[in-house]
C-alpha positions in Angstrom: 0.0 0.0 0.0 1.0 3.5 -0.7 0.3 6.4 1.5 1.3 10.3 1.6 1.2 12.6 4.3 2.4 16.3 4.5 5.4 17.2 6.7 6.6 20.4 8.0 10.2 21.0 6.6 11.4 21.1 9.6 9.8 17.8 10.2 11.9 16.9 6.7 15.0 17.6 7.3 14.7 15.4 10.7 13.6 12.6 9.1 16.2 13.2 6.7 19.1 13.9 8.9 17.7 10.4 11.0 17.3 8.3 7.9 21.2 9.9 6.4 22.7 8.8 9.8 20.6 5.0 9.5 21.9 4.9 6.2 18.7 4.1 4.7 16.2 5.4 2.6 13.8 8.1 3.7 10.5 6.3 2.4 11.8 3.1 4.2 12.4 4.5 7.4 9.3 6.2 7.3 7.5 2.9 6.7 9.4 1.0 9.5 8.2 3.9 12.1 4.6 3.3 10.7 4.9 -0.2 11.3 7.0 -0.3 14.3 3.7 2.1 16.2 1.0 -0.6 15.0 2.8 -3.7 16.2 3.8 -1.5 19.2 -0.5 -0.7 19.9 -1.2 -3.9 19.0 0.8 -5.5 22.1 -0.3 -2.8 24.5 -3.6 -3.9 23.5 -2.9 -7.1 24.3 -1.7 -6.9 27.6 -3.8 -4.5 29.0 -6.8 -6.8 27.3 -4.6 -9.9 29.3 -4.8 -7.6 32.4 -8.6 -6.8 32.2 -8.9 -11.1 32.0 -6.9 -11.9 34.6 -8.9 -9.4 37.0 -11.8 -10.6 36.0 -11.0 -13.9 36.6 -9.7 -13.2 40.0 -13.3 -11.4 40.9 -15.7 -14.2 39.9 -13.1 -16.6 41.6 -14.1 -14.4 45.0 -18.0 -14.0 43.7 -18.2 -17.7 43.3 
């Protein structure tokens, strides 16, 4: 899939100067950030949804 977003040029020339020092290509770092935050939200979904179980679980235990 290809997106496109605006930047500010400031916000340019910093992914720039980080993708330069990385020695890889601006798009592909770009894309790696994007992908790195969704895997990233995904597991703090997960544990806070583990979390949520396991509290539940302790509550009916005392309920029941």
């Amino acid at each position: 899939m290809r997106i496109s977003f605006d930047l500010t040029e400031a916000q340019q020339a910093q992914l720039s100067a980080i993708a330069e020092r990385l020695n890889v290509p601006v798009d592909a770092l770009a894309a790696a950030a994007i992908r790195d935050l969704l895997d990233r939200r995904e597991a703090d979904f997960e544990s806070a949804a583990r979390r949520v179980m396991e509290k539940n679980a302790e509550l009916y235990r005392r309920l029941a």
